[in-house]
Backbone bond lengths (Angstrom), bond angles and torsions (degrees), N, CA, C in turn:
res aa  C-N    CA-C-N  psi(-1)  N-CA   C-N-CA  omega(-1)  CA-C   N-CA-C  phi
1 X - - - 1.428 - - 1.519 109.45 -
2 X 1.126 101.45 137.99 1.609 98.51 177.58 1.785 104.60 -101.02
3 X 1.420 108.14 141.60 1.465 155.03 134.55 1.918 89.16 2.96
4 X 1.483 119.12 102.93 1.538 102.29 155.26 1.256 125.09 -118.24
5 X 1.177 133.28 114.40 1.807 155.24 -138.95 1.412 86.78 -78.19
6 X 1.167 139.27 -24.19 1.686 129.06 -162.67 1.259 124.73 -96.11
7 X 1.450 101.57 -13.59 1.231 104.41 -166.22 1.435 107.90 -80.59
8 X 1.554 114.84 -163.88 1.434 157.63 -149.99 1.780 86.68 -100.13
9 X 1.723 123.93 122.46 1.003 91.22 179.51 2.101 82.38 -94.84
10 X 1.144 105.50 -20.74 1.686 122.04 176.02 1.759 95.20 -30.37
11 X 1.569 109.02 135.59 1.707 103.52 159.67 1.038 130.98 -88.54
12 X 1.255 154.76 -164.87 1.449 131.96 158.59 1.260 93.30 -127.57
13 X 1.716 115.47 110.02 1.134 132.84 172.32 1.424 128.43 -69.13
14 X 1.426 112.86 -4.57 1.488 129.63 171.63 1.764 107.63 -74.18
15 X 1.273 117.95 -26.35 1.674 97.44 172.49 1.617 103.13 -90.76
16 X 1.037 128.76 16.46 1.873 115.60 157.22 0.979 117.35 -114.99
17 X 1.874 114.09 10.76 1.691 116.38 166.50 1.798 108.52 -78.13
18 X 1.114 91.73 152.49 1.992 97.59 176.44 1.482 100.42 -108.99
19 X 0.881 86.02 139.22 1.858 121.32 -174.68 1.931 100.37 -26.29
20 X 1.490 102.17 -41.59 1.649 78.13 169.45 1.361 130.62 -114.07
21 X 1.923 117.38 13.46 1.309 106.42 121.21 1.792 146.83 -22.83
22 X 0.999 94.72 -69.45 1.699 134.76 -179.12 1.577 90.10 -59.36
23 X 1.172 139.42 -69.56 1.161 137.68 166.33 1.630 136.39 -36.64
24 X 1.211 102.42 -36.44 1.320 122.99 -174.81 1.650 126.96 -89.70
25 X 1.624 78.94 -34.70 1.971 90.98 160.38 0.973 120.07 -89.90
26 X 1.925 120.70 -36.65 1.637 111.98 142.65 1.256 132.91 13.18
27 X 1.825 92.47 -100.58 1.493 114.73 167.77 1.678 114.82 -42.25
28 X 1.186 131.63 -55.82 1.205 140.86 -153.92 1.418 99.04 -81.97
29 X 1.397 131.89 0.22 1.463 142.07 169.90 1.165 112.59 -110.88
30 X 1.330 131.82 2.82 1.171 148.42 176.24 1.367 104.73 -111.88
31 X 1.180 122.61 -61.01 1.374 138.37 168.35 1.937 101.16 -21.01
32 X 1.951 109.01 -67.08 0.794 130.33 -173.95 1.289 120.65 -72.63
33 X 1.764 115.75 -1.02 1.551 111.89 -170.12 1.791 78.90 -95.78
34 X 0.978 116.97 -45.84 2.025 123.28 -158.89 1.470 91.88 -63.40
35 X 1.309 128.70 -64.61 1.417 121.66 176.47 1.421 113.37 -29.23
36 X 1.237 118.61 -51.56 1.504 121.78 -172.83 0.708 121.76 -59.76
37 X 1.621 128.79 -51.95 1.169 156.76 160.01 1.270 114.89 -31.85
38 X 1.024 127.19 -45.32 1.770 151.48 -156.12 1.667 100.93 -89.42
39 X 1.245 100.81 -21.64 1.566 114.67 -157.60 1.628 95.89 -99.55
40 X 1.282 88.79 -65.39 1.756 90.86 166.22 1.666 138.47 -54.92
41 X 2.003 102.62 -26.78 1.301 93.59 179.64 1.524 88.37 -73.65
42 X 1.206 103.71 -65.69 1.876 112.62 -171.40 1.536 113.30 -4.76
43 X 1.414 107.08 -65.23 1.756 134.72 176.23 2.016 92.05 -38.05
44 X 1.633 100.26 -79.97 1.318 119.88 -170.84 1.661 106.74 -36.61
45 X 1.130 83.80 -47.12 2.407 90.62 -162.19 1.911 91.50 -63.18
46 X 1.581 114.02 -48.85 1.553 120.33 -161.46 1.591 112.20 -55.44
47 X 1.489 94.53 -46.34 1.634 106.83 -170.08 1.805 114.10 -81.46
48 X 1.436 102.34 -28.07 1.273 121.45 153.68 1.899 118.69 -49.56
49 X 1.363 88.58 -71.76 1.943 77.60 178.83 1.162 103.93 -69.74
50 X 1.574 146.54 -50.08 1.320 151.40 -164.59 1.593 93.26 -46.31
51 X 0.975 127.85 -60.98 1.807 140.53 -175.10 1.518 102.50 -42.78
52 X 1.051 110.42 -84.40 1.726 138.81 155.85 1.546 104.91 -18.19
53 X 1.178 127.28 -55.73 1.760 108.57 -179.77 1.436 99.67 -107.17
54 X 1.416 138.12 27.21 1.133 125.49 146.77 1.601 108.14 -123.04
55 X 1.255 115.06 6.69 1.913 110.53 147.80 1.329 91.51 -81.02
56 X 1.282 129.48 -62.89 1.779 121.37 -156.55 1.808 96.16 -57.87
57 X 0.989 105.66 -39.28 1.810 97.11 -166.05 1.759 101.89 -68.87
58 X 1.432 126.80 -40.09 1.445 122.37 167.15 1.643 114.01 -60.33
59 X 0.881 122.06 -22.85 1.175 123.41 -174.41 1.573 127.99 -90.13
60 X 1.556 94.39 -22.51 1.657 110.50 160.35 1.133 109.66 -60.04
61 X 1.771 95.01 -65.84 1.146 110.18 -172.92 1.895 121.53 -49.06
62 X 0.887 108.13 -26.15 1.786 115.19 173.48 1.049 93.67 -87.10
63 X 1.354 160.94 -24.00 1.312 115.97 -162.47 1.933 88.17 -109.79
64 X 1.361 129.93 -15.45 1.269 137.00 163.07 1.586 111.85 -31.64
65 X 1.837 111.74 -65.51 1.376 130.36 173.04 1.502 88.76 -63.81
66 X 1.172 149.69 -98.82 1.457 133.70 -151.99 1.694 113.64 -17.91
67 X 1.197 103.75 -71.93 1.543 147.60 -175.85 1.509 85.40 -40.72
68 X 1.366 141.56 -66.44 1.313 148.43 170.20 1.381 122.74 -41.52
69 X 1.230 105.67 -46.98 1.864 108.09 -145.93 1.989 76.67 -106.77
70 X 1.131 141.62 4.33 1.638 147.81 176.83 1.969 101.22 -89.34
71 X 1.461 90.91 -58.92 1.822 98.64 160.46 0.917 119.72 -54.15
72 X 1.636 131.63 -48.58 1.547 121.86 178.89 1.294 133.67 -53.97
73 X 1.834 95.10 -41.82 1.619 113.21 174.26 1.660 107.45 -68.67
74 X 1.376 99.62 -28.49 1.758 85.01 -179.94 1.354 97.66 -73.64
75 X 1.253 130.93 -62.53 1.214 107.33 -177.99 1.689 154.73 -29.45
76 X 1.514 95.63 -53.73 1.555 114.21 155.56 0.984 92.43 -53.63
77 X 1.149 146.07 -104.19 1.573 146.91 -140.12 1.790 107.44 -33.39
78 X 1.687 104.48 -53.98 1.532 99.07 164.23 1.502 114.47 -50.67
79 X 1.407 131.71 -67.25 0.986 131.20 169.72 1.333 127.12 -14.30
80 X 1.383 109.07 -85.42 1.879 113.98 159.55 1.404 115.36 -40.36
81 X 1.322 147.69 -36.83 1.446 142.16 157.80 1.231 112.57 -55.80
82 X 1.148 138.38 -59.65 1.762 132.53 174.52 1.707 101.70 -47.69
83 X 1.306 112.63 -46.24 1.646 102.50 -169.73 1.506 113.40 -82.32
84 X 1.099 120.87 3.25 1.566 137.13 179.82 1.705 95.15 -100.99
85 X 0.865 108.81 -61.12 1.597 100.93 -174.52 1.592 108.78 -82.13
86 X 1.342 146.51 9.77 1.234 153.43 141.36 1.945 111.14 -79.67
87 X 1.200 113.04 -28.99 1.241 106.73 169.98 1.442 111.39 -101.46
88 X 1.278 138.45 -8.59 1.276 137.16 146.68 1.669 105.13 -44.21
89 X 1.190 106.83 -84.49 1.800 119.77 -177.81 1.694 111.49 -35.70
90 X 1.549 101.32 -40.90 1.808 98.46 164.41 1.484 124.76 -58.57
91 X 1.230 105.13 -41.81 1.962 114.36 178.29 1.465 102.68 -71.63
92 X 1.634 122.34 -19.58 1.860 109.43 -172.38 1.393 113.19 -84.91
93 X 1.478 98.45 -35.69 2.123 113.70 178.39 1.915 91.54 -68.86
94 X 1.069 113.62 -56.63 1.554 114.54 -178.56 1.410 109.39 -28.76
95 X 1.545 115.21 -76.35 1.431 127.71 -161.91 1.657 106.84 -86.54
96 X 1.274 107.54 -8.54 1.649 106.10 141.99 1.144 133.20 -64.04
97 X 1.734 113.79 -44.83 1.450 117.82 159.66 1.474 125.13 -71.36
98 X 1.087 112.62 -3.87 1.474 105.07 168.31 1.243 108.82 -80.85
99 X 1.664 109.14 -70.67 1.569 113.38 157.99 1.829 113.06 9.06
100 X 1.503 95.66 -79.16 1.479 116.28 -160.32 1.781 104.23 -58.58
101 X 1.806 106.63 -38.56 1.236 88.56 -163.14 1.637 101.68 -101.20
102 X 1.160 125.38 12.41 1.310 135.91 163.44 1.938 108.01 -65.35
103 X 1.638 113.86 -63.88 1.292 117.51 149.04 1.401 117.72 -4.22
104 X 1.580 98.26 -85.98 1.608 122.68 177.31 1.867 103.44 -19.88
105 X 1.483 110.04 -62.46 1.568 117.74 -132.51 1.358 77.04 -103.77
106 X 1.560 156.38 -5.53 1.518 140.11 170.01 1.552 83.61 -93.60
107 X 1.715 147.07 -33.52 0.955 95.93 -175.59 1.845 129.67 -83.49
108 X 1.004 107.25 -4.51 1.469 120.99 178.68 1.487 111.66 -83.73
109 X 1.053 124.85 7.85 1.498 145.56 178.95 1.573 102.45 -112.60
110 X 1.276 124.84 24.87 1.536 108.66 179.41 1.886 113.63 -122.14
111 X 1.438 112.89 153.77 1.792 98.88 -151.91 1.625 91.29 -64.44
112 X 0.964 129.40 2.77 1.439 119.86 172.78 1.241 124.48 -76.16
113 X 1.386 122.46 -37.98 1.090 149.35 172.77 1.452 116.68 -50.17
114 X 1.374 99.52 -65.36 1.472 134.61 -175.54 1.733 96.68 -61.26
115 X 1.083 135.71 -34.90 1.244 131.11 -133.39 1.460 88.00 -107.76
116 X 1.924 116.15 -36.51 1.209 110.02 -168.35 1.688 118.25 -83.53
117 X 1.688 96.95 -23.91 1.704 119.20 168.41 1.614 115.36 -45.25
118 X 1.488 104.14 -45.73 1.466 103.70 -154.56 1.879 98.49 -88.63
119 X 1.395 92.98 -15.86 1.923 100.47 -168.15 1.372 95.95 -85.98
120 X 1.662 126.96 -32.99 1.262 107.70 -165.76 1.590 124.39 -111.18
121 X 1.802 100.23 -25.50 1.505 138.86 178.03 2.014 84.48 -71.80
122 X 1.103 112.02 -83.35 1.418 127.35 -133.94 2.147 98.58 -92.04
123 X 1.209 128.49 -23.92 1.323 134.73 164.26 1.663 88.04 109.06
124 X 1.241 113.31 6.47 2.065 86.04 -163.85 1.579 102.92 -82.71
125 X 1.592 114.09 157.69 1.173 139.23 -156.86 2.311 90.44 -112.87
126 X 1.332 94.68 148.29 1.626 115.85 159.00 1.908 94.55 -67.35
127 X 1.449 106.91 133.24 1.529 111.21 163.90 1.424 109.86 -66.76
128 X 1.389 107.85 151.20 1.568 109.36 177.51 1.953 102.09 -130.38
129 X 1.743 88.17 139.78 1.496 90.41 -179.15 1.390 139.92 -10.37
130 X 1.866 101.32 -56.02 1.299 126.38 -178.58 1.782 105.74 -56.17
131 X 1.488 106.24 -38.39 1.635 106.14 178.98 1.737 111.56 -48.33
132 X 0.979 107.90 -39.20 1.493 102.09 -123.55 2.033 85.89 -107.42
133 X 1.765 101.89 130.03 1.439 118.49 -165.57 1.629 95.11 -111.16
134 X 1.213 92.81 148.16 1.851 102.02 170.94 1.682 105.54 -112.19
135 X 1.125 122.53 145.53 1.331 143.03 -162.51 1.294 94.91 -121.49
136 X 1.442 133.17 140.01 1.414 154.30 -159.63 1.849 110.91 -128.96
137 X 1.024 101.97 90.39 2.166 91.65 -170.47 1.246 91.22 -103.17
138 X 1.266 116.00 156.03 1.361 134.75 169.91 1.659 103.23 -88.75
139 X 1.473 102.73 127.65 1.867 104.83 -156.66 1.743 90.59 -113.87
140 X 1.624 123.11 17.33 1.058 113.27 -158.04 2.023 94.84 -96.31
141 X 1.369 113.33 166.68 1.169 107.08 -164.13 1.387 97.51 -104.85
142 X 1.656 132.52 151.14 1.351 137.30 -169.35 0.948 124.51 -149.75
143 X 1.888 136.44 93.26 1.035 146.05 -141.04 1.332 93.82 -116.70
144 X 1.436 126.11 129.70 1.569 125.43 155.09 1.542 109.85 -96.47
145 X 1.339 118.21 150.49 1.591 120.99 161.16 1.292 136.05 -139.17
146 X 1.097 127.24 106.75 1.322 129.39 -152.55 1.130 134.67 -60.06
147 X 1.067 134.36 156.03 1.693 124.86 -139.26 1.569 103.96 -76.31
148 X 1.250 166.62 -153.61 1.326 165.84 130.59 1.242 111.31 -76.41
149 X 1.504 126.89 163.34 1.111 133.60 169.52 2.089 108.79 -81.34
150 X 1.514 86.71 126.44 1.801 99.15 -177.95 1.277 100.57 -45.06
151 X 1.222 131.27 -69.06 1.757 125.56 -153.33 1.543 108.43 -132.47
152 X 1.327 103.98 170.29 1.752 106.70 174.67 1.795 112.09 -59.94
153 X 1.134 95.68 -44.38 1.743 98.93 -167.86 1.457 113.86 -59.91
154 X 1.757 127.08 -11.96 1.267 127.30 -172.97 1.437 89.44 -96.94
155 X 1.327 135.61 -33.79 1.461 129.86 167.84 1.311 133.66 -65.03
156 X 1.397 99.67 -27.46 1.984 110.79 177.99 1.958 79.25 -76.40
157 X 1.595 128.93 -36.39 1.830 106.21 -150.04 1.377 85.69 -81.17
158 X 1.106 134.01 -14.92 1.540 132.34 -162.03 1.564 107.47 -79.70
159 X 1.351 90.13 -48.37 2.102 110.13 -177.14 1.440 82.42 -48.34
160 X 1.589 122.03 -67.46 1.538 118.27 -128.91 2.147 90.78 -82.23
161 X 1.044 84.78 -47.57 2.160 79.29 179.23 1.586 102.14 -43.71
162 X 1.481 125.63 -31.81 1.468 125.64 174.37 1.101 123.23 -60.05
163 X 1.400 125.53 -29.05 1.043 147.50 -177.10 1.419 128.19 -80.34
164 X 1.496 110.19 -41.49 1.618 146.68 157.13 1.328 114.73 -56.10
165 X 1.467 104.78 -47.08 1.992 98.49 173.99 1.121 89.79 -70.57
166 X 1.472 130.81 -73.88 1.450 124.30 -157.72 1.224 100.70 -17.38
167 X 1.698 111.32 -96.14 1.326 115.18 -174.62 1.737 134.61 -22.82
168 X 1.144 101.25 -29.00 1.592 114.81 -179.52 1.468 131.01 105.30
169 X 1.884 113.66 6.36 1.378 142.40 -169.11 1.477 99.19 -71.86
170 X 1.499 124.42 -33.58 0.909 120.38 -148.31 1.402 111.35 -142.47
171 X 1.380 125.90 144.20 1.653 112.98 -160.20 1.328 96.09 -113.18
């Protein structure tokens, strides 16, 4: 027989097992496939629902905060509208009362008013003809000008004493 280079140098120890060898590891590989299996759905089903009610529980939970913080803004928003239209109604009574007391203060400002204040409040009297004096000013215009200087030599002493204060020689 010749030598074949290709083969297996490995034996296959399964043709010197007896039938209930072969049987027994069978089972016990079967045994070991269901265990696994069992292990894995178990694993699969746990992490599966565990996943599943903590997406569903985030997801309440987000649309809870949406659902919330949508109410709040409506609210504020009501809020700020009542206080906008309560401070509107404050500025209309306001500038009504100005209105009103503006009224008030032109009518106490009138020569009637004035005329009866000062006659009855204050003692003053209407002037009467006999009061009243006229004053006579002379409206004519009146320039003086001062005489000139007599000669050159009082103008050169004048220049130079000008000259002397400047400097500070002279007080």
């Amino acid at each position: 027989m010749m030598y074949n280079d290709n083969s297996n140098l490995a034996y296959d120890l399964s043709l010197f097992e007896t039938d209930e060898d072969f049987e027994r590891r069978k089972a016990e590989r079967e045994k070991q496939k269901q265990e696994r299996a069992k292990i894995n759905v178990s694993q699969k089903k746990s992490i599966g629902r565990n996943g599943s009610v903590l997406a569903a529980l985030a997801a309440v939970s987000f649309a809870a905060i949406i659902a919330f913080s949508l109410l709040y803004s409506k609210v504020q928003i009501s809020d700020y509208t009542s206080l906008i239209s309560e401070t509107k109604s404050e500025i209309e009574l306001t500038e009504r009362e100005n209105i009103r007391l503006n009224s008030v203060l032109d009518s106490m400002y009138t020569l009637d008013n004035v005329e009866k204040i000062a006659s009855q409040d204050l003692g003053l009297q209407k002037t009467q003809s006999s009061q009243i004096s006229f004053i006579a000013l002379n409206t004519e215009e009146m320039t003086e000008v001062a005489p000139p200087d007599e000669n050159i030599f009082v103008s050169i002493q004048n220049w130079f004493n000008g000259i002397l204060e400047y400097l500070g020689f002279k007080q």
